[in-house]
N, C-alpha and C positions, 0 to 999 in steps of 0.2 A: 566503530573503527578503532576503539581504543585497545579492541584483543588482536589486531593486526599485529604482522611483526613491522608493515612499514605501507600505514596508509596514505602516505603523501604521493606516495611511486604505485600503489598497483589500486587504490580505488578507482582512479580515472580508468585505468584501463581495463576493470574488471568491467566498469560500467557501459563503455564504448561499447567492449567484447559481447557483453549481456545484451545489451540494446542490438548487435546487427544480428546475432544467432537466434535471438527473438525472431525478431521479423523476417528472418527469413524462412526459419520454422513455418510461422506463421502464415505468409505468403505460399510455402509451399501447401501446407493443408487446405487454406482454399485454393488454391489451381486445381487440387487433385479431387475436392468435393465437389467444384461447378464443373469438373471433366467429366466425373462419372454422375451425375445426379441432371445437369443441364443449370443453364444459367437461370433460369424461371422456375426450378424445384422450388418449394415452402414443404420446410420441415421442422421440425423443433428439436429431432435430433438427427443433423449431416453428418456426422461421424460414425455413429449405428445404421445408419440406413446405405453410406456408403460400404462399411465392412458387411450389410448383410447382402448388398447387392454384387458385391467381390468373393465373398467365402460364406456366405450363406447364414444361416441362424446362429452357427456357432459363432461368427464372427461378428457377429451384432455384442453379441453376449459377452467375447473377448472383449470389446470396446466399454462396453460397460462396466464390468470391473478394472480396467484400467482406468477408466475416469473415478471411479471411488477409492483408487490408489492413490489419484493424482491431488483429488480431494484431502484424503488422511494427510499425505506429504503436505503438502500444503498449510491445514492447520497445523502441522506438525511443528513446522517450522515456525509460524508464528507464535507457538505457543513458547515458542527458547526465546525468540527474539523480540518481541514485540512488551514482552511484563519488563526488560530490560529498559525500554526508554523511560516507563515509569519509573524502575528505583532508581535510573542517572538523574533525574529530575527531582526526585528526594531527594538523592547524595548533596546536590546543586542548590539545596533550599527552595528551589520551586515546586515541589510535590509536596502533601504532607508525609509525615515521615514515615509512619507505618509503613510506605510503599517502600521503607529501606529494610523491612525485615529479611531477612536473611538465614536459610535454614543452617545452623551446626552443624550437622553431620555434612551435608551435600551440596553448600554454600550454594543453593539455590533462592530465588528473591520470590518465598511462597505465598507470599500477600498478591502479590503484583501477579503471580498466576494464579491467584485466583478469583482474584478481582476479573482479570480478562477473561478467564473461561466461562464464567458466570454473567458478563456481558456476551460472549457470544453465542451461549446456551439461550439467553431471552432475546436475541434477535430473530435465531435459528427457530424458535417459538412460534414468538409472534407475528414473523413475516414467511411470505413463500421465499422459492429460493430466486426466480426474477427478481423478487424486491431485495433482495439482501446483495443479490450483486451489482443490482443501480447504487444500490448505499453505498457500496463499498466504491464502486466507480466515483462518485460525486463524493466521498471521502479524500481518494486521491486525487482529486483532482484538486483539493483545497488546498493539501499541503505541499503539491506541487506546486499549486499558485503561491503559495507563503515560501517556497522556495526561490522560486523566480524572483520574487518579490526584497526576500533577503538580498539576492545578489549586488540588483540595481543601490543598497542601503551599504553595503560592507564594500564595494568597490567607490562609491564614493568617500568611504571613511577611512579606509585603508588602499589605496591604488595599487599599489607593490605586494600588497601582505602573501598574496594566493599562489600558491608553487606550481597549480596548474590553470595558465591563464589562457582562454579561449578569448580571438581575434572575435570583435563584434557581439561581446558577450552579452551587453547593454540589451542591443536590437534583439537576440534571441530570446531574453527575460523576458522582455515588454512580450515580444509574443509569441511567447510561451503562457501570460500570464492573460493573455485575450485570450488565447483557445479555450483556456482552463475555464473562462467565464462563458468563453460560448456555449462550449457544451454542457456547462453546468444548469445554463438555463433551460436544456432540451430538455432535463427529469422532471418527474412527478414532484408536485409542490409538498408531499408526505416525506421523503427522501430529502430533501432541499430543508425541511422543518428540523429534522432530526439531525444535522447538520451543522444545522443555526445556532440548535441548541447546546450541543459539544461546544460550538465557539463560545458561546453565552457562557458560560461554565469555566473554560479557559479564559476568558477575559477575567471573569469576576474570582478565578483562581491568582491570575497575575495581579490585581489589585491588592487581592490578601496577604502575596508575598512583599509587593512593594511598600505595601504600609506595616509589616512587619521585621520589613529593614530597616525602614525609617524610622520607628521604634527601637531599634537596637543603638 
């Protein structure tokens, strides 16, 4: 939010905006897969098998390179966005600093992309692609929970501070932050490992920093 020109006024509403256009995206693709495929189809791909059942093989095919479009966008986007939380976390003294390297020419933070390409290069490896999108599901769903979780901490320490204050904010964290656990309990205990372990790491990374403040 810091390259907003003013994200006190349009995060919330980009968020709201993002969250119903989702779902209802969403919502509509399945109405229009259990309408033409029946509610008892088993597929593994409903969106090829509806475009091939509507426009025939070429439309299968159409569906498939737009999902490998939607794929590239995808990491695409992560790969601008995502090396950036790392170098605000060096900027901040909580990352080590390396992840503040910063290219000259193109003031791009190229440690920190390549640090992430190179972890998503050895996921994409080791795991199929089911298993990499439970990861990633039971990823967000952590930091969603350490979201919620912040809330219930910064509204007790600050009441007033938050420019955008939702009625009943309390009640939605707390459960927000039971969903996130319920469903985090439904994955594979291989996913929930590798999880653990990121946390393990960021714990004993915040240890490093606090004893190297205390130091100072």
């Amino acid at each position: 939010m810091s390259e907003a020109k003013n994200p006190g006024r349009d995060a919330a509403f980009s968020l709201l905006a993002s969250q119903t256009i989702c779902t209802a995206v969403y919502a509509l693709v399945q109405w229009v897969v259990i309408g033409v495929l029946g509610a008892h189809a088993t597929t593994a791909r409903p969106l090829a098998e509806v475009a091939r059942t509507a426009l025939g093989g070429r439309g299968a095919v159409v569906v498939s390179l737009a999902a490998l479009v939607s794929i590239y966008g995808y990491l695409g986007a992560k790969l601008l966005s995502m090396p950036r939380i790392t170098l605000a976390l060096a900027e901040a003294g909580d990352f080590p600093q390396l992840f503040r390297s910063v290219s000259s020419g193109f003031r791009t933070p190229w440690f920190s992309i390549l640090v992430y390409s190179i972890a998503v290069w050895a996921l994409a490896i080791i795991g199929k692609f089911t298993w990499n999108i439970t990861l990633s599901v039971v990823a967000r769903l952590f930091y969603y929970g350490v979201v919620c979780a912040a809330l219930l901490v910064f509204r007790r320490r600050d009441p007033e501070g938050a420019a955008f204050h939702v009625p009943g904010g309390n009640v939605l964290a707390v459960l927000g932050l039971a969903i996130c656990v319920l469903i985090a309990t439904q994955t594979e205990r291989s996913n929930l490992l590798i999880v653990f372990g990121v946390v393990a790491a960021a714990v004993l990374n915040w240890i490093w920093v606090r004893q190297r403040a205390a130091a100072k």
